[in-house]
C-alpha positions in Angstrom: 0.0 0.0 0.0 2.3 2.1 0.7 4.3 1.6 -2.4 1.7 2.5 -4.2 0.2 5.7 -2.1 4.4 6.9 -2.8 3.9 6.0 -6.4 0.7 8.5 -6.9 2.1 11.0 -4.7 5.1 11.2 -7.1 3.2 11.2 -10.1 1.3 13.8 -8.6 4.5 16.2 -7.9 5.6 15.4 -11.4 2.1 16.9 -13.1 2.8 20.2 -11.1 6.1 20.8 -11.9 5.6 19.8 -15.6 2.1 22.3 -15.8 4.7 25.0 -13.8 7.5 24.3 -16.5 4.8 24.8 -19.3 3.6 27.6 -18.0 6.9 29.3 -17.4 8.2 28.4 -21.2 4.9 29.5 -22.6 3.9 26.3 -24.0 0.6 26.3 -21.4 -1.0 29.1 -20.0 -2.7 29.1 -16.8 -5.9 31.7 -17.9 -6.5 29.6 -21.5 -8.3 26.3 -22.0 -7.9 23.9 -25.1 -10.3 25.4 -27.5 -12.8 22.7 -28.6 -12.6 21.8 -32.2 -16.5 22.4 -34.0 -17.0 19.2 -36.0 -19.0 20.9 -39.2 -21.6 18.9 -41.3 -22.8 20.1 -44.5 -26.2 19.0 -46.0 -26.2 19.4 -50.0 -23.2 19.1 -52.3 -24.6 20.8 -56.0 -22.9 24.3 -54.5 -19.6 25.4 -55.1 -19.9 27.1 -51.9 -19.2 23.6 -50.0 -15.7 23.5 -51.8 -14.9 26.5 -51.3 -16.0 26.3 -47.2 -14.4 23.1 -46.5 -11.1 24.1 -48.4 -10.7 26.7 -46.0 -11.7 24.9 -42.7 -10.0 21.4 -44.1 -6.8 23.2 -44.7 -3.4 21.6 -43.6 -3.1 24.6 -42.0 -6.0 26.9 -41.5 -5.9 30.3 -41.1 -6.4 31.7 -37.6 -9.6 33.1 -38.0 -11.3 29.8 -39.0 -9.4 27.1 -37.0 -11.1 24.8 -34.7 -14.0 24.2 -36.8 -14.0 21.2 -39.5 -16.4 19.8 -42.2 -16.3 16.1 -40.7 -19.6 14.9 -42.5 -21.9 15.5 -45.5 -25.0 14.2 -46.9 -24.8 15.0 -50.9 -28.4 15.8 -51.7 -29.5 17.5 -55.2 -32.6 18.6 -56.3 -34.1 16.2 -58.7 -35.6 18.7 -61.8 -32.8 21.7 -61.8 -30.2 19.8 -64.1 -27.0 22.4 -62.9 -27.5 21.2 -59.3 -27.9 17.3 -59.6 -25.0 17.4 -62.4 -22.4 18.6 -59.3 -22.5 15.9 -57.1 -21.0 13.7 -58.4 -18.0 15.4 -58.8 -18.5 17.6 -55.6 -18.9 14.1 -53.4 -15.2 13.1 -54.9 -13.9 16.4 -54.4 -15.1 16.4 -50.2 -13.5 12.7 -50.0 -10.1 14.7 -50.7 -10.7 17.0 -47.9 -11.4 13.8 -45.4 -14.8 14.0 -45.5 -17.6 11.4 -44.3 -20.3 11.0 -47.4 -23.1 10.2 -45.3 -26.8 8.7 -46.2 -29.1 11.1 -44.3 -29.7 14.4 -42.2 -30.0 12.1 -39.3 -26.9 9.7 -39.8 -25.1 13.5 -40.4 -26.7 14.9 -36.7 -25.2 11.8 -35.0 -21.8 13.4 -36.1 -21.3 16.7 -36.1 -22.1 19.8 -33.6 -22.9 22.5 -36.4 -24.3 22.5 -39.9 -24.0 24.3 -42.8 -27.2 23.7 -45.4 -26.0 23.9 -49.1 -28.9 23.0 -50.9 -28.4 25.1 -54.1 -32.3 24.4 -54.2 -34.1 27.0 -51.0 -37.5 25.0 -51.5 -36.4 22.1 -49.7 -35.0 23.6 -47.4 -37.5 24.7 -44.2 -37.9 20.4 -44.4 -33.7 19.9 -44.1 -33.7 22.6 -41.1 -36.5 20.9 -39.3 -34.3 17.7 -38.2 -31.4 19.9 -37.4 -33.1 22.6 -35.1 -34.7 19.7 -33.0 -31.4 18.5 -32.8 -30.4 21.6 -31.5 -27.2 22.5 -33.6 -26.5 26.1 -34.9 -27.1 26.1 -38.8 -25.8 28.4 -41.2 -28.4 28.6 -44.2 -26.7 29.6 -48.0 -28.6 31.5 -49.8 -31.2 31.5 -51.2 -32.5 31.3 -47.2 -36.0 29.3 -48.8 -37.6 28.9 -51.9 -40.7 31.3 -51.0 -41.2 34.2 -48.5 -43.5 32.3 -46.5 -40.6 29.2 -45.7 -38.2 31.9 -45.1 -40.8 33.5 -42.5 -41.3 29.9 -41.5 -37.7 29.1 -40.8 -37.3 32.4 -38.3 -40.1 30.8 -36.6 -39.2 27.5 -36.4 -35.2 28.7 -35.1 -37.5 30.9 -32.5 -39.7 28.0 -31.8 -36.6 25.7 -31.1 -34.5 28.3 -29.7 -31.8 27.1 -31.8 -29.8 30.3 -33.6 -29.8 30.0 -37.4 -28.3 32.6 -39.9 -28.6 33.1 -43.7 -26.5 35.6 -46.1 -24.6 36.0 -49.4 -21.1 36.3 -49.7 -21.4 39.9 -50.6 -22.9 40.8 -47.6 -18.9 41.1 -46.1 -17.3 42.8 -48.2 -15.6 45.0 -46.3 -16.1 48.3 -47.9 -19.7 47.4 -47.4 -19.3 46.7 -44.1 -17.6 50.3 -44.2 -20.3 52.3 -46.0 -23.1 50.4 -43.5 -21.2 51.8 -40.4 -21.7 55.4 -41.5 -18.0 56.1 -40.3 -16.5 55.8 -44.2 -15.8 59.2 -46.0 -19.2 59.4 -47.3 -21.1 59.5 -43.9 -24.3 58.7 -43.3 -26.3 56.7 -46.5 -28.8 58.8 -48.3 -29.4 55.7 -51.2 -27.7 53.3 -52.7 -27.6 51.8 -56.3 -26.4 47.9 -56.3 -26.1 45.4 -59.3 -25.2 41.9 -59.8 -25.7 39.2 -62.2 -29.9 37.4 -62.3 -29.7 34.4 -64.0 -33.0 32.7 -63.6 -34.6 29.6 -62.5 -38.1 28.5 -63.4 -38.6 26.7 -60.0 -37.9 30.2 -57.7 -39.1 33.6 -57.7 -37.0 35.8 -60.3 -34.3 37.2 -57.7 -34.7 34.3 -55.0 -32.1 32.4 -57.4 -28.9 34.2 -57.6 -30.2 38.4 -58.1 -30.7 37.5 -53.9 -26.9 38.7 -54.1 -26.9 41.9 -55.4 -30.2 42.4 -53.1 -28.1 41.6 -50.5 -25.5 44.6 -51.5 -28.2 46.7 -51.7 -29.6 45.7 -47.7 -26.3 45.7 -46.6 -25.6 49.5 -47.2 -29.8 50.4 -47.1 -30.2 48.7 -43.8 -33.9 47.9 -43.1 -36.9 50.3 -43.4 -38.1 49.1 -46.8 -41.3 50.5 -47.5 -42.3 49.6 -51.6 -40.7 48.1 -54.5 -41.4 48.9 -58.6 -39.8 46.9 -61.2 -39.3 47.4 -64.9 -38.1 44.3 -66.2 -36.5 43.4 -69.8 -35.5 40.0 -71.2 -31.6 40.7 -70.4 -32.2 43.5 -67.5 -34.3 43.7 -64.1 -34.3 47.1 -62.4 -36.0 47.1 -58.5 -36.9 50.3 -56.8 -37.0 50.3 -53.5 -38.3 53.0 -51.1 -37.3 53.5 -47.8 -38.3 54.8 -45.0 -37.2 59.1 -44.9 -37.7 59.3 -48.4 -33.9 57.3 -49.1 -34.0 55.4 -52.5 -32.1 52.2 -53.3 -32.2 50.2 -56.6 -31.1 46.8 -57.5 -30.1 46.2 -61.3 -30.2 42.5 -62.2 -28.2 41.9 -65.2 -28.8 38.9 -67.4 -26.8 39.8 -70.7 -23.7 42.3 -71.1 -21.0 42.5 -69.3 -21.9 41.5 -65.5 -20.2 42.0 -61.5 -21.0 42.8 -58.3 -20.9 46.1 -56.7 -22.6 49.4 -56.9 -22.7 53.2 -55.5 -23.2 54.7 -52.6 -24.8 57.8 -52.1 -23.7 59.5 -48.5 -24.2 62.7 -46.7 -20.8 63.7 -47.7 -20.2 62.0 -50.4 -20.7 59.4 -53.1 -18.6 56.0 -53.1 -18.3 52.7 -55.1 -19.0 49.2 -53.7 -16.3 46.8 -53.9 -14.6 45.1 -54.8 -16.2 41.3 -54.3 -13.6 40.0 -51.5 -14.3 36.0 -52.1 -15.8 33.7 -49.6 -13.6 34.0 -47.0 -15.2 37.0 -45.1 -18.2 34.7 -45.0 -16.6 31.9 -43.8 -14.8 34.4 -40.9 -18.8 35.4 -39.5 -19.8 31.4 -40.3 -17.1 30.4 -37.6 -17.8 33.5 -34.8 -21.6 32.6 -34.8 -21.0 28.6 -34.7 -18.5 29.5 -31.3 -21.2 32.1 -29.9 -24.3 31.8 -31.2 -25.2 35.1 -32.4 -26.1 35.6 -35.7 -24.4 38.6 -37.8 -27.7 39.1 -39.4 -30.6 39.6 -37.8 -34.1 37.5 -39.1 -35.7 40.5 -39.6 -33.4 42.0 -42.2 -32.8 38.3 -43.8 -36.9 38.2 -43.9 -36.9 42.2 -45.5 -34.6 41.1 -48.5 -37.2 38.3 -49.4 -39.8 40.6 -49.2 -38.3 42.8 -51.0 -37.8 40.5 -53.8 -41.6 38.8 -53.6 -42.3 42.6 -53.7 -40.8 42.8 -56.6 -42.0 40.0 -58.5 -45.4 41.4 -57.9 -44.7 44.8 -59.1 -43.8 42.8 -62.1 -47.4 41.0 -62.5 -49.0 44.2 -61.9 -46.8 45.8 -65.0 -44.8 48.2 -62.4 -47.1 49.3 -59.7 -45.8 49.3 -56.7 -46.1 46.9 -53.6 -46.3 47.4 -50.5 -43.7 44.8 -48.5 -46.4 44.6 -45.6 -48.3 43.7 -48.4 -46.0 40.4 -49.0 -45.5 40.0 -45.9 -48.9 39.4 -44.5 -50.1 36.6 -47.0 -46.5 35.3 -46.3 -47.1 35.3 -42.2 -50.8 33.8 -42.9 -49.0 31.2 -45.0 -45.8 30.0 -42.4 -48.5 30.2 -39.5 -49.7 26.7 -40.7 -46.7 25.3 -40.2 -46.8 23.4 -37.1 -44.1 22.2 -34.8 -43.6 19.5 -32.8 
């Protein structure tokens, strides 16, 4: 016994002095605990997006502002009738493999696995139905845009993260760029935003609203300097060109060009107290990827529901203004048949 009481007492001095040696060399600090790495699941590969993502959490050596969180697991699920998203996975499922990542066979096998999720759908309509599992599971989800594939499923999803109490989040790339970030802040050189003109490429797909598809970016420009306060959209639309006009709230006006033919970017103008600035450039996913991390380690979201649920609105607006050749719409308009709509939706 006593051999053995000797034996763990000197253990026990050895532990101390090697935590006091650490400590002195720097190796191990007394105030920090081992950050806990955030295993990542991603449901749908038929994005880019989810190479892009995992490249930069998967790295070999990952840059500060995005270590500790990996893609670990994925389930690989297109979207039957749009032919661009079911042709990517294929490819996109060999490409994750590289990156050591688990190809899994369902949302549930993926929950088992993983402590955060990123949904990737390229298709929104699905995706109130992918959440679902995930919220009652109670991980954090980042949700790629488009956030749904109607204005009432995006209302429907900030009710369901509220319901659960289970933070979710939803934005375009754009959204970070930094001189947006800037302009938002009303600290750049052009001081506080009178109106702002924003333009990005509108390719369309027959199974979403006209901007819900990929125009939600240059939407997103426009929000992101704008801020809330929407109050009516009017469209004129073209077969190559889409132009949105929004009114805010004091009178400010933003617009939102959607460019289909030409030469097409992402950016636009800003139009300040002080003075008038351009938007840009596009600073790639990484930005993104930066606020995807913060919000998986603290839970709060970098964009509020309300603003996410404006931009859809603003874009259902939108595509009424168009049926009614131009006439403006009212977002409460939208948004109350929308409400009626995601009210059904029930919640176990």
């Amino acid at each position: 016994m006593g051999r053995i009481e000797n034996r763990v007492g000197g253990i026990t001095q050895w532990l101390i002095l090697s935590l006091v040696f650490g400590v002195m060399c720097g190796s191990v600090r007394a105030d920090e605990a081992p950050v806990k790495v955030l295993r990542a699941g991603i449901i749908g590969l038929d994005t880019s997006h989810v190479i892009a993502f995992a490249g930069l959490l998967n790295a070999e050596k990952p840059e500060p502002e995005v270590a500790g969180c990996r893609v670990v697991a994925a389930y690989p699920k297109g979207s039957p009738d749009i032919e661009s998203s079911t042709s990517r996975v294929p490819g996109y499922i060999e490409a994750m493999k590289k990156l050591d990542v688990e190809i899994v066979d369902s949302i549930e096998t993926l929950l088992t696995k993983v402590d955060v999720v990123l949904l990737e759908t390229n298709d929104g309509r699905p995706h109130l139905e992918q959440l679902l599992p995930v919220l009652k599971a109670g991980k954090p989800c980042f949700i790629d845009k488009p956030v749904a594939g109607s204005l009432a499923d995006a209302v429907a999803i900030y009710n369901a993260s509220a319901h659960y109490k289970v933070p979710v989040f939803s934005s375009s790339s754009l959204r970070f760029t930094p001189s947006a970030l800037e302009l938002r802040s009303g600290k750049s050189k052009v001081g506080k935003i009178l109106g702002c003109d924003a333009y990005s490429p509108c390719s369309l797909e027959a199974t979403h609203p006209d901007f819900f598809w990929y125009g939600v970016h240059g939407v997103e420009t426009l929000f992101t300097i704008m801020g809330t306060g929407c109050e009516s959209v009017s469209r004129v639309t073209a077969p190559g060109t889409d132009v949105a006009v929004g009114l805010w709230s004091g009178g400010r006006i933003g617009t939102f060009r959607g460019i289909r033919t030409g030469g097409a970017g992402y950016g636009g103008t800003a139009f300040g107290e002080s003075g008038i600035a351009p938007i840009g450039p596009y600073a790639g996913y990484k930005p993104l990827v930066v606020e995807i991390v913060k919000f998986f380690r603290t839970g709060e979201v970098p964009v509020s529901p309300e603003e996410t649920v404006e931009i859809f609105a603003f874009m259902e607006a939108a595509d009424e203004s168009k049926r009614q050749s131009g006439k403006p719409v009212t977002l409460v308009s939208v948004l109350e048949k929308a409400k009626a709509e995601a009210a059904k939706v029930e919640f176990k």
